[in-house]
C-alpha positions as a Markdown table, in Angstrom:
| # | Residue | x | y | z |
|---|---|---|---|---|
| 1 | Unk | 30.2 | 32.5 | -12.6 |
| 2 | Unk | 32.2 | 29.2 | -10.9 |
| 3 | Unk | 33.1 | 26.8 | -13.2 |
| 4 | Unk | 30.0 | 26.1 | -15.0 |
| 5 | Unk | 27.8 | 27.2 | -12.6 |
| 6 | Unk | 25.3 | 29.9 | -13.7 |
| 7 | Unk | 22.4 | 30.6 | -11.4 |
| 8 | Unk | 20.4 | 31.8 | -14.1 |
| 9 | Unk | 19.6 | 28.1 | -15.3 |
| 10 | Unk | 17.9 | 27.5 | -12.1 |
| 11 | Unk | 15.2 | 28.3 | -10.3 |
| 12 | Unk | 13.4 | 27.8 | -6.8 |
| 13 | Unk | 10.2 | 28.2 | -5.3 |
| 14 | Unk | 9.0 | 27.4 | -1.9 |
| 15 | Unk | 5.1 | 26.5 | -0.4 |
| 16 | Unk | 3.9 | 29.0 | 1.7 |
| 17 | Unk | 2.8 | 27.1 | 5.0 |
| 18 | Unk | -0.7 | 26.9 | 5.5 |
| 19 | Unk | -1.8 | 25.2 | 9.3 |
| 20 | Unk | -0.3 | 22.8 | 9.3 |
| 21 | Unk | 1.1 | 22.3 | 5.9 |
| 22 | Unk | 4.5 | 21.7 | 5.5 |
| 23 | Unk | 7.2 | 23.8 | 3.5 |
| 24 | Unk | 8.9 | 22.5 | 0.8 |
| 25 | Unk | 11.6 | 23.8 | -1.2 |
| 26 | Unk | 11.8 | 23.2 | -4.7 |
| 27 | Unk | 15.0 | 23.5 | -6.7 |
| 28 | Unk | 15.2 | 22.5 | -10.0 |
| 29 | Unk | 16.6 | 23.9 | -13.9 |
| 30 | Unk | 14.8 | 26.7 | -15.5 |
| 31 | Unk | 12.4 | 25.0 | -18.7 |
| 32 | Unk | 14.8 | 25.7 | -21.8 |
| 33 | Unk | 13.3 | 26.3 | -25.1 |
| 34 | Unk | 15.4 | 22.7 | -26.1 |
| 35 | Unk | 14.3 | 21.3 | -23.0 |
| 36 | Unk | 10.3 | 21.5 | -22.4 |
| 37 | Unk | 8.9 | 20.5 | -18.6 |
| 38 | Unk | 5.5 | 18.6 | -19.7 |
| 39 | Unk | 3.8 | 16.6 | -16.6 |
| 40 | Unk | 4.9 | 13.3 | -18.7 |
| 41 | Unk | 8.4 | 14.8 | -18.2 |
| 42 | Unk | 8.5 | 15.1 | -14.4 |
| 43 | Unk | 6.7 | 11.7 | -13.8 |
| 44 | Unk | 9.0 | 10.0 | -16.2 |
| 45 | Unk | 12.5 | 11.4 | -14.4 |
| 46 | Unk | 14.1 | 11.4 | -10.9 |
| 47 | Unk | 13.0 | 13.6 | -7.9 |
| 48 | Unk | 14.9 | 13.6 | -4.9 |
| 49 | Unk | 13.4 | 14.6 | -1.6 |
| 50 | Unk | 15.7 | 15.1 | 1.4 |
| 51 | Unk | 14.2 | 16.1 | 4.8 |
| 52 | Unk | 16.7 | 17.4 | 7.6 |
| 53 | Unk | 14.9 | 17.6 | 11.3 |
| 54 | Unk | 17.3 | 18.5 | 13.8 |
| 55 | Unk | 18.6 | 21.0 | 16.4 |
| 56 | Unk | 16.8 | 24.1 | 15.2 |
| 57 | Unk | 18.9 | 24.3 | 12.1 |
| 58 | Unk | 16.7 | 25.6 | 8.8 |
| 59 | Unk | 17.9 | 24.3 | 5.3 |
| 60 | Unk | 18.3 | 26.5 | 1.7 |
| 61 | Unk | 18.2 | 25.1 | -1.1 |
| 62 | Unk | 20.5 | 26.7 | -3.0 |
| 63 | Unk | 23.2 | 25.9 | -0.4 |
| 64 | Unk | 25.2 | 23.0 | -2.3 |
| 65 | Unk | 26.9 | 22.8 | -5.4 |
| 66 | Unk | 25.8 | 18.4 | -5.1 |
| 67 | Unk | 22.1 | 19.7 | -5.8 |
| 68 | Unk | 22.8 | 21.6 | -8.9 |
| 69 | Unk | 24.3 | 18.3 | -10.0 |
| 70 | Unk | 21.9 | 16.3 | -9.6 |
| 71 | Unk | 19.3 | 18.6 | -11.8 |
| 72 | Unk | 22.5 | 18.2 | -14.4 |
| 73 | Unk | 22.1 | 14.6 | -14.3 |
| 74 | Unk | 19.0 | 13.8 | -14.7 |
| 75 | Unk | 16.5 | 15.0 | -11.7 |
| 76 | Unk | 13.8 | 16.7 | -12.3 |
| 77 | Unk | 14.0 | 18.2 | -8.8 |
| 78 | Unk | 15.3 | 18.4 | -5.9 |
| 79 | Unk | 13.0 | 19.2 | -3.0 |
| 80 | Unk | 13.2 | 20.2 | 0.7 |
| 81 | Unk | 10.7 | 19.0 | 3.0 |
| 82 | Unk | 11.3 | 21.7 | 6.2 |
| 83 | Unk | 9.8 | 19.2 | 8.7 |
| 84 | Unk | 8.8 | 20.1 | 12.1 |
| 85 | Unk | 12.2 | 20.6 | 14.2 |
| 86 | Unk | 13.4 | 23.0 | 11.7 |
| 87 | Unk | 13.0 | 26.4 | 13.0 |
| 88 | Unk | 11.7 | 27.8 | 9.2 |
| 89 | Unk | 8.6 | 28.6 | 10.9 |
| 90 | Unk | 9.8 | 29.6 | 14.5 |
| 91 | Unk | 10.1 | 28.0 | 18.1 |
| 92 | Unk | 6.7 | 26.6 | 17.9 |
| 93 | Unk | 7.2 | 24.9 | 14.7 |
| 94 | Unk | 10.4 | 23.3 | 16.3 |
| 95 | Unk | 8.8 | 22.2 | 19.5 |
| 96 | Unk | 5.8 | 20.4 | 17.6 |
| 97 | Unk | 8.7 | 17.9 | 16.5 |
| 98 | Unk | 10.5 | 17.6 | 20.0 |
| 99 | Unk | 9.8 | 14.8 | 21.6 |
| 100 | Unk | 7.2 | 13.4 | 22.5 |
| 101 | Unk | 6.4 | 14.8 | 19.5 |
| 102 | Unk | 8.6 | 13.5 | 17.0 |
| 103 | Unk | 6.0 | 11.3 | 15.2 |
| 104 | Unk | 5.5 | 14.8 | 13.3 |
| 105 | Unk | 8.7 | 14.5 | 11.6 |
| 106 | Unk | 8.1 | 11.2 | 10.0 |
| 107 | Unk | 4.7 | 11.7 | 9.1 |
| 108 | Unk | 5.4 | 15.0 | 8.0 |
| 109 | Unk | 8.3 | 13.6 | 5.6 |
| 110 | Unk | 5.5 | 11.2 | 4.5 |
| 111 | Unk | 3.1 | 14.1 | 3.6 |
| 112 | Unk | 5.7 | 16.1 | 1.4 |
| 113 | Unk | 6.3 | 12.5 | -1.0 |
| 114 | Unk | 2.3 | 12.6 | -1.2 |
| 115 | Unk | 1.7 | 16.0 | -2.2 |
| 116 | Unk | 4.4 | 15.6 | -4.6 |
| 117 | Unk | 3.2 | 13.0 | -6.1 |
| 118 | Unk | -0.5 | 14.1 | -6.2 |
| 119 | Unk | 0.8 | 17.5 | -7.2 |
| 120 | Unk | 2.1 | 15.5 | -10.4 |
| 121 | Unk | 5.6 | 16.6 | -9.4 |
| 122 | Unk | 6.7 | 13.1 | -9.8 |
| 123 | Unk | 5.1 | 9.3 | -9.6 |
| 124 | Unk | 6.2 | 7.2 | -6.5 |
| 125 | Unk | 8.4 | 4.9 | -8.9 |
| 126 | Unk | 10.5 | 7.9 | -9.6 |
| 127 | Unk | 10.2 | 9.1 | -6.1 |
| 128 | Unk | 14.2 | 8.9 | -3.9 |
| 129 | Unk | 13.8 | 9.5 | -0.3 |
| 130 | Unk | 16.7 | 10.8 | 2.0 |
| 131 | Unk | 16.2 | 12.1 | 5.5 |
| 132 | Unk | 18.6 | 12.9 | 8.4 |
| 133 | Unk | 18.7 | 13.9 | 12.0 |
């Protein structure tokens, strides 16, 4: 264990791509017995979605210590939204975010915030965007 960090007090889980459905990685802190995760309790806090389209490069979510903070602080979750461009899903899924078909990206960023929301993941009050190319 570093510092305070204890992996067992988190957990991930990831969408299996479906079409043309779009991955998304979910990171958040394991329900403690002092802690319950109701649906009023993931509408009522934070969630964070960051989407990173660019170059090939594929994202983890277990890659920064800033995440783990976040869920520490307050978040309910952070998620991942693996738009096309990313290679998660291979040179094809890349391509269909090239340009001219870049579009993709955005809308695909979009799509992610609305299935979280409809998911009951989060409301869009409580929804923080981030993206970066």
């Amino acid at each position: 264990m570093l510092g305070d960090f204890d992996p067992a007090r988190y957990e991930t889980e990831r969408a299996a791509p479906d079409g043309m459905r779009v991955p998304i990685s979910l990171l958040r802190r394991k329900a403690e017995a002092s802690e319950p995760r109701t649906q009023e309790d993931a509408v009522a806090a934070p969630l964070l979605l960051y989407g990173y389209g660019g170059y090939g490069i594929s994202m983890e979510p277990m890659s920064r210590s800033v995440r783990l903070s976040l869920l520490d602080r307050g978040f309910t979750t952070y998620a991942i939204a693996h738009v096309r461009v990313g290679e998660e899903l291979g040179r094809r899924w890349y391509d269909d975010g090239e340009l001219p078909k870049k579009k993709n990206t955005f809308t695909d960023f979009t799509a992610c915030a609305e299935h979280l929301d409809a998911a009951g993941r989060t409301a869009p009050e409580r929804l923080l965007g981030s993206a970066r190319k």
